[in-house]
N, C-alpha and C positions, 0 to 999 in steps of 0.2 A: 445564412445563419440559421441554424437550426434549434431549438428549446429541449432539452433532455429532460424525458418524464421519470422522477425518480420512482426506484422500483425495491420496493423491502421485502427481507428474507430473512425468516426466522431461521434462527439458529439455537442449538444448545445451550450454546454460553452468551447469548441475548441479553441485554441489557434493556431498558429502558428509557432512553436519555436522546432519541435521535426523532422523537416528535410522531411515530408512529405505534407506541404501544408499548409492553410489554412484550420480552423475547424476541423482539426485532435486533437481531445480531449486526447486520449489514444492509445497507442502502446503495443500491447500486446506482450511481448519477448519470453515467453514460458506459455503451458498451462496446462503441468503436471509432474511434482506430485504438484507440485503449478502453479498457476497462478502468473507469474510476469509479469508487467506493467510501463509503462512510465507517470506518467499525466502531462497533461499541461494547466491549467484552464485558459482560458482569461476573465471568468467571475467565479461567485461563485457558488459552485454545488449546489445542492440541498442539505439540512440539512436532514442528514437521520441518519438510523440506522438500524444492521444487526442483527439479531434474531439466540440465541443461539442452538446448535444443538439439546437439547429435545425438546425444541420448533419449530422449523423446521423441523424434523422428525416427532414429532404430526401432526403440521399443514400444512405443503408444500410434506410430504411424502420423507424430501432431507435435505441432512446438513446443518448447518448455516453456517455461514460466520465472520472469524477474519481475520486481516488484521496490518501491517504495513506499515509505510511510511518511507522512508528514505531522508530526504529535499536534493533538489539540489539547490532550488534558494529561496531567504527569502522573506518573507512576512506573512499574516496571516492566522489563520485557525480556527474554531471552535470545542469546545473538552467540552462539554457537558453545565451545566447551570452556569450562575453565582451566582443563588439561589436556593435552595426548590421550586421546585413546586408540588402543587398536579395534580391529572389527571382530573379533571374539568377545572382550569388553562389553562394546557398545550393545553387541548382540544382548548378553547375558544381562544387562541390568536393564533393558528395553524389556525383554521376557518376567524377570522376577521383581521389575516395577520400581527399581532402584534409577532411573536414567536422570531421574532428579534432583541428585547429590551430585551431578559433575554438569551441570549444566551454567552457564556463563549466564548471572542475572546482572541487569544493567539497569540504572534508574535513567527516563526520560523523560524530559519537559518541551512544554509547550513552544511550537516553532522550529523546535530540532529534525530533521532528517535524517530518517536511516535507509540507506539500501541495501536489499535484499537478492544480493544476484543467487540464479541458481549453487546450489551446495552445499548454500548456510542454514544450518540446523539455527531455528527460531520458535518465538512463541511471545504472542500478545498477550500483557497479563491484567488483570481487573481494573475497569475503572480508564483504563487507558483509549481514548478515542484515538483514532486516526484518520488522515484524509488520506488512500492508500489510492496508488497507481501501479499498473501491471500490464505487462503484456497482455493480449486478449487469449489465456488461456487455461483452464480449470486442474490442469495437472498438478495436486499435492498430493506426498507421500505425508501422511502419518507414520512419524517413530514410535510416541509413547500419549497415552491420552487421560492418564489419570485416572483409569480405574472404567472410563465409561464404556457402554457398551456400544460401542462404534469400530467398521473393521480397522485394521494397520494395514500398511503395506510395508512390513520391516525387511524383506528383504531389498525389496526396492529400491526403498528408504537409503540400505546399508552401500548400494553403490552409488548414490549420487554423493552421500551426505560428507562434508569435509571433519571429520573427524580431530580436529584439533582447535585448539584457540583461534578467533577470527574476528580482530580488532572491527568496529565498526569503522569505515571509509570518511575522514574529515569531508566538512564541506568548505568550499572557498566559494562563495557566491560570485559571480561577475554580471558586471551592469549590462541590460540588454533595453532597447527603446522601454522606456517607460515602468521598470521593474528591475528585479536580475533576475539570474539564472542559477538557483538553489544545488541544482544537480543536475547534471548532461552522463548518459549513461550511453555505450552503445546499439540500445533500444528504444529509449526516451529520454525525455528532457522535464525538469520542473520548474517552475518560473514563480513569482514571488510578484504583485502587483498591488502598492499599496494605493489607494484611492484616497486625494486630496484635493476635491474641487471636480477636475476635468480631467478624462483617462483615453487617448485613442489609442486604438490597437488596430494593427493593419499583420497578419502572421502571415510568413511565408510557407509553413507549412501547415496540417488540419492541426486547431487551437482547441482544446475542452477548456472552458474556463468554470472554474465557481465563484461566487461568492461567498466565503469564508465567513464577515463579519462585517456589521455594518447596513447601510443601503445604499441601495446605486438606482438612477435612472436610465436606460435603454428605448431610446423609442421613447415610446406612448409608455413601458412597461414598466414596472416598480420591480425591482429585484431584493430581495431578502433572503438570509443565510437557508438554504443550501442551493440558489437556483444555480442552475449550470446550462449553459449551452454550448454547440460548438459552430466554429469562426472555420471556413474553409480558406485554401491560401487566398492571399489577396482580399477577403470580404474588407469592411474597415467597421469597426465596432467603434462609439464613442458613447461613454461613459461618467455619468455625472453622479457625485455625491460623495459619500464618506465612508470607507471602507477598505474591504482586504479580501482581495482575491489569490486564486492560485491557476495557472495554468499550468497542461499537460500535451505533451505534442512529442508524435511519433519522429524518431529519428530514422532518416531516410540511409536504406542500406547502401 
């Protein structure tokens, strides 16, 4: 059982709201076998999109990149087009800063899950935290940025990015010892652990867990919103108090 030291990074569109500061954008809780993350956008990210592993393997020599979000606080987000476009289109209003009039905005609330596999043209919008998991890799293309002065990679961008409407993926939760299981991807897995009293966890595969909400006892240890540690297979965690976790655990290929 290991204790993950959180690690902040400022960012542009940084908020204030995650206990380290102003312009701390993202809290990174742990950084393998997944990367898990805190955001906190006080502006809107940049609309981008992650390039799936053959194509990232071609062209970057390195995995691509999926992703989930788990909402902590509501508001809106962007989750691909509201139309067809072709890629002349998407070119031309990416270039003369229009790509914002065709872009699928979606309201989210707290507890909802969205995943983000490679292709989906996306964008986290003000005010919206999430507790986000990801393959452990840093490849994002920026399409469009709002004017700032940050580079794009629009062509990049234009061959991964799925150019049409791109329903978000319902979830159907299913019970797993002690929790359920939010979303099973095949990358990762998201699991759901409400804490009532007594909590044991025994994972067969590496477990990142956080505390979400609440506190829990571990050990000797007090746990309070955002600790995280990870649980290798077989360790056995038990857990006492009143709360709300979430675990993360790589799906074995």
């Amino acid at each position: 059982m290991r204790p993950c030291v959180p690690k902040p990074v400022p960012r542009i569109w940084g908020g204030s709201g995650l206990g380290f500061g102003p312009g701390i954008g993202e809290v990174w809780l742990c950084e393998a076998p997944l990367l898990v993350k805190l955001l906190d956008p006080a502006d809107w990210l940049s609309v981008q999109v992650h390039p799936p592993h053959a194509y990232a393997l071609k062209v970057e020599g390195k995995p691509g990149k999926y992703e989930a979000w788990y909402v902590l606080s509501p508001g809106e987000i962007v989750y691909g087009f509201s139309r067809p476009l072709d890629l002349e289109e998407a070119r031309r209003r990416a270039q003369e800063g229009t790509l914002d009039e065709v872009l699928n905005r979606v309201r989210v609330a707290p507890g909802q899950v969205v995943y983000l596999p490679a292709g989906v043209v996306h964008a986290l919008g003000p005010g919206v935290r999430v507790y986000e998991v990801q393959t452990p890799s840093d490849l994002t293309y920026r399409l469009y940025d709002y004017g700032r002065p940050r580079e794009l990679h629009l062509e990049k961008a234009l061959e991964v990015a799925l150019l049409e409407p791109t329903p978000i993926p319902p979830v159907f939760p299913e019970p797993v010892p002690g929790g359920e299981r939010l979303l099973s991807t095949p990358y990762f897995r998201l699991d759901r652990y409400p804490l009532k009293g007594r909590l044991a966890l025994r994972p067969e595969a590496p477990l990142v867990l956080t505390l979400l909400a609440g506190e829990a006892r571990l050990g000797e240890g007090v746990l309070r919103p955002f600790a995280t540690f990870l649980l290798e297979p077989g360790e056995e965690a038990l857990l006492e108090g009143e709360g709300l976790l979430l675990g993360a655990s790589p799906k074995a290929s």
